[in-house]
VOTORKOL-665031 format. One record per residue: residue number from 1; residue in one letter; x, y, z of N, C-alpha, C in turn. Coordinates in pm, 1 decimal. Layout:
# VOTORKOL-665031
+-----+------+----------+----------+----------+----------+----------+----------+----------+----------+----------+
! seq ! type !      n_X !      n_Y !      n_Z !     ca_X !     ca_Y !     ca_Z !      c_X !      c_Y !      c_Z !
+-----+------+----------+----------+----------+----------+----------+----------+----------+----------+----------+
! NUM !    a !        X !        Y !        Z !        X !        Y !        Z !        X !        Y !        Z !
...
+-----+------+----------+----------+----------+----------+----------+----------+----------+----------+----------+
# end
This chain:
# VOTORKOL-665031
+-----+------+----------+----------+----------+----------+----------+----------+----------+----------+----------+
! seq ! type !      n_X !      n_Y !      n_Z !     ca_X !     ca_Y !     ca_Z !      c_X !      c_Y !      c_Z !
+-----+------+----------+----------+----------+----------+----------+----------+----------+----------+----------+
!   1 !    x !  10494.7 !  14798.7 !  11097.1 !  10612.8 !  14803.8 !  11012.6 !  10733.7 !  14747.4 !  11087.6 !
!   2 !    x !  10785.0 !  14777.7 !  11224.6 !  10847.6 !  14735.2 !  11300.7 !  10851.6 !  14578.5 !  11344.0 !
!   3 !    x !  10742.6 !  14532.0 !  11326.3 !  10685.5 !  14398.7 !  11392.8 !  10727.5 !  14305.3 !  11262.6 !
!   4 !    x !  10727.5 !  14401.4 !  11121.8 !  10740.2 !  14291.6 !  11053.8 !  10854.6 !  14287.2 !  10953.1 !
!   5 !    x !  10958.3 !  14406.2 !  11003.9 !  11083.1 !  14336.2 !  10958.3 !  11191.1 !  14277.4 !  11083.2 !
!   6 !    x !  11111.0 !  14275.4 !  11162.3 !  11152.6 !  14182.3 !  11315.0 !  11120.6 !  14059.0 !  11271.0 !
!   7 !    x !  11015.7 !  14048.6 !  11217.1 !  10967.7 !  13924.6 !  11146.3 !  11064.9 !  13834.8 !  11044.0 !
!   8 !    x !  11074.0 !  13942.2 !  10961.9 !  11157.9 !  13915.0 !  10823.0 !  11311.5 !  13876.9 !  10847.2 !
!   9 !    x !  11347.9 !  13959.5 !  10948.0 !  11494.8 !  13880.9 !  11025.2 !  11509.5 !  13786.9 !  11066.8 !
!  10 !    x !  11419.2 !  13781.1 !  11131.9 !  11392.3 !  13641.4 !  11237.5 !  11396.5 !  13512.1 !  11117.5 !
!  11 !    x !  11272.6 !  13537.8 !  11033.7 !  11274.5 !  13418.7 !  10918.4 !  11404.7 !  13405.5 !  10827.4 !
!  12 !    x !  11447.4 !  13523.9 !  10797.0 !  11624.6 !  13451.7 !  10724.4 !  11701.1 !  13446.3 !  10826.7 !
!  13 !    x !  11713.3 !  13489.2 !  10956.3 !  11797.0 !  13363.1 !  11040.8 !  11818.4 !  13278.9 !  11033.5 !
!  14 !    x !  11653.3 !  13222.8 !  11077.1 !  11604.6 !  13096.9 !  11100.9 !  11680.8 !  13001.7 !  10961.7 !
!  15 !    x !  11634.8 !  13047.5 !  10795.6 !  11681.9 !  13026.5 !  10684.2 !  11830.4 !  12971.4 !  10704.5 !
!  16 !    x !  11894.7 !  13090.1 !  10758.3 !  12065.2 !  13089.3 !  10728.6 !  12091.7 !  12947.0 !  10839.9 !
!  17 !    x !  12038.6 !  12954.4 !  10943.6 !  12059.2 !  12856.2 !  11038.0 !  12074.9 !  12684.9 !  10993.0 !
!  18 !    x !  11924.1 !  12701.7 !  10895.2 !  11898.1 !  12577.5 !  10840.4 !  12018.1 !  12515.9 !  10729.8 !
!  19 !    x !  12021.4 !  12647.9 !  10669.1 !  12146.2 !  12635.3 !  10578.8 !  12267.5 !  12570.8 !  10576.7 !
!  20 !    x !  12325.0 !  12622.5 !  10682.1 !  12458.8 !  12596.8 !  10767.9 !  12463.2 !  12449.2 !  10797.0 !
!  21 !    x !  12319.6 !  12473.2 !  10891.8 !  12361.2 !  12315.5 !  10964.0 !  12337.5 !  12225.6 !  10849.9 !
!  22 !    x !  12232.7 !  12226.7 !  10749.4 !  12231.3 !  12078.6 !  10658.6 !  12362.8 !  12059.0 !  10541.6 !
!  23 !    x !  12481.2 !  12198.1 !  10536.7 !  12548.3 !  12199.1 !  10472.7 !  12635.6 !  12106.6 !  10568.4 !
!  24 !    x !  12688.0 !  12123.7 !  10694.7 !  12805.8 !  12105.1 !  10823.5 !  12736.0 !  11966.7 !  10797.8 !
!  25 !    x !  12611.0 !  11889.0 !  10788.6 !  12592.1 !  11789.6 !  10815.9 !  12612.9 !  11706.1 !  10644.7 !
!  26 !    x !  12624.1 !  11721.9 !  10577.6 !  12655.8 !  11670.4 !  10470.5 !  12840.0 !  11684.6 !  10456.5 !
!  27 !    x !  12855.4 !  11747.4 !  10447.9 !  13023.8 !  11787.2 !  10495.4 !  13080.9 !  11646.9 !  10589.3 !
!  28 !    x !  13016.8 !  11641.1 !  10707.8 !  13007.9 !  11521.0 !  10791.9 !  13074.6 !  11406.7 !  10729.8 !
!  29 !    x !  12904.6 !  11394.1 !  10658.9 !  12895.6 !  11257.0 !  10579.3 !  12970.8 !  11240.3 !  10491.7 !
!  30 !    x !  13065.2 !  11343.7 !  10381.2 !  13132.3 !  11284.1 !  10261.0 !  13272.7 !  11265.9 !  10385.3 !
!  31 !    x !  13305.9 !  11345.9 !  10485.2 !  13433.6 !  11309.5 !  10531.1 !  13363.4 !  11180.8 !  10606.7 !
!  32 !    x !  13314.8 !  11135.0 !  10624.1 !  13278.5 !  10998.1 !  10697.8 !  13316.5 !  10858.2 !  10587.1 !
!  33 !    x !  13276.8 !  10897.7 !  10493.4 !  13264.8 !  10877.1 !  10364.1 !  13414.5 !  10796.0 !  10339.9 !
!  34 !    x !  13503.8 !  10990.9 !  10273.0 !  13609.5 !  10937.4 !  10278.8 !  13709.6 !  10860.6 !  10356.7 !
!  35 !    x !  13676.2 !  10863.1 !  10506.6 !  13773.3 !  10778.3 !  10602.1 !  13735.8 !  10645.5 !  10583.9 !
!  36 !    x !  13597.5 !  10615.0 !  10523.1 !  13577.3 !  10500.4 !  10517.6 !  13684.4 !  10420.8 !  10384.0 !
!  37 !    x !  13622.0 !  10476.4 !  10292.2 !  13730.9 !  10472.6 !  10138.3 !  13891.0 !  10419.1 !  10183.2 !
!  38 !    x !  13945.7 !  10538.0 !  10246.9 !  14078.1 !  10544.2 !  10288.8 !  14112.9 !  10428.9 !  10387.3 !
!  39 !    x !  14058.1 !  10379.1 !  10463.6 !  14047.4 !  10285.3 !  10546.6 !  14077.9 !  10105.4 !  10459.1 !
!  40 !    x !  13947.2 !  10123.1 !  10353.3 !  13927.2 !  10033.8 !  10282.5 !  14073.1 !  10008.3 !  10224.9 !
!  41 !    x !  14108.4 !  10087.9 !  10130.8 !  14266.7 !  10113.8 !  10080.6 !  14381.9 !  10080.0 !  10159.9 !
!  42 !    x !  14366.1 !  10090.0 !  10282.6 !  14506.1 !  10118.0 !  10375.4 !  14518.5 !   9947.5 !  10374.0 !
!  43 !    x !  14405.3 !   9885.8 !  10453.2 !  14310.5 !   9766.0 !  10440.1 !  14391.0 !   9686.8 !  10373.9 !
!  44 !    x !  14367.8 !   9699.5 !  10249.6 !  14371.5 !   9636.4 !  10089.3 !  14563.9 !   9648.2 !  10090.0 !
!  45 !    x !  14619.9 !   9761.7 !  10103.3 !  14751.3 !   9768.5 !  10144.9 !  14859.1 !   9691.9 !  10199.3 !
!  46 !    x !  14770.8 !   9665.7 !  10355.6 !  14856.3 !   9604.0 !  10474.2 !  14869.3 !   9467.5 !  10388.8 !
!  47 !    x !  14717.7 !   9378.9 !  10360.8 !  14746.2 !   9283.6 !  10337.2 !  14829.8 !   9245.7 !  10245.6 !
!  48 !    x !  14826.9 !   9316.3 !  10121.5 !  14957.6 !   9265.1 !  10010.1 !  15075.0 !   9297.3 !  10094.5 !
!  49 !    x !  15086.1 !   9389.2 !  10110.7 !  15237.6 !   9407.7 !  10213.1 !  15283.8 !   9268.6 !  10304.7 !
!  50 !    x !  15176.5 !   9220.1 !  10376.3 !  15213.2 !   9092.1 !  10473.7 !  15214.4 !   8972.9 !  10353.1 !
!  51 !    x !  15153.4 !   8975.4 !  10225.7 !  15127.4 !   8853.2 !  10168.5 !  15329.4 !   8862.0 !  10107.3 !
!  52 !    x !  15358.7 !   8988.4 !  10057.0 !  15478.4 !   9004.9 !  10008.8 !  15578.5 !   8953.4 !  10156.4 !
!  53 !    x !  15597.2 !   9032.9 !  10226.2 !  15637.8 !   8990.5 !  10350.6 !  15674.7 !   8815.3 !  10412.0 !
!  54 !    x !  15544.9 !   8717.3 !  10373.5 !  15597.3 !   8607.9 !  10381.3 !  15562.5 !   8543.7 !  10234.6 !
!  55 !    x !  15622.8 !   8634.1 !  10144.7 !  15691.6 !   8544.8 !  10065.6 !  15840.3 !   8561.2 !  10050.1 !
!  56 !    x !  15844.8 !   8717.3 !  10097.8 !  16001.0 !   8694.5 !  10158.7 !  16076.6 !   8630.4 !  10246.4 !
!  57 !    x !  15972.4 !   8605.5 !  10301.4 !  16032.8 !   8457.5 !  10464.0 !  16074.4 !   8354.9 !  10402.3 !
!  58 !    x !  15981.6 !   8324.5 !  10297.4 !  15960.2 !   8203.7 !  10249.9 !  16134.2 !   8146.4 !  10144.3 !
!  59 !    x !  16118.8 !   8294.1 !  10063.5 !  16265.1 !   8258.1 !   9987.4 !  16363.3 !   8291.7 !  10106.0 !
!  60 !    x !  16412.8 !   8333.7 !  10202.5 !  16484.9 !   8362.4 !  10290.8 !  16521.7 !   8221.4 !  10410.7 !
!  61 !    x !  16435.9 !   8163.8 !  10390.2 !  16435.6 !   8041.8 !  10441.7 !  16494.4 !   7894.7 !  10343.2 !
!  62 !    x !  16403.3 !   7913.7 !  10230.8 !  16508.7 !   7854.3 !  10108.5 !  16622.4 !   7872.6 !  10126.5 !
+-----+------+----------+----------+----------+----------+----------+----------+----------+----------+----------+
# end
């Protein structure tokens, strides 16, 4: 009786353990995810900003 809810602990540990980590590791991946996204955007950003930028040179020089 002893041996086998030593047992039974041990196996939802083990359970909760598995749990955790494949949750922490998916968690990971969508924030990996999103920095990628956000990156893409910032990206997409700079460049209109510099394309605006020298077209302000451009009339400023006119």
């Amino acid at each position: 009786m002893n041996q086998s809810a030593l047992l039974l602990l041990l196996l939802i540990g083990l359970l909760v353990f598995i749990e955790t980590t494949n949750s922490w590791d998916l968690n990971l991946f969508r924030r990996r995810r999103q920095w990628k996204r956000w990156t893409e955007w910032n990206q997409g950003r700079t460049e209109k900003l510099e394309e605006l930028d020298e077209i302000l040179v451009a009339n400023d020089e006119n």
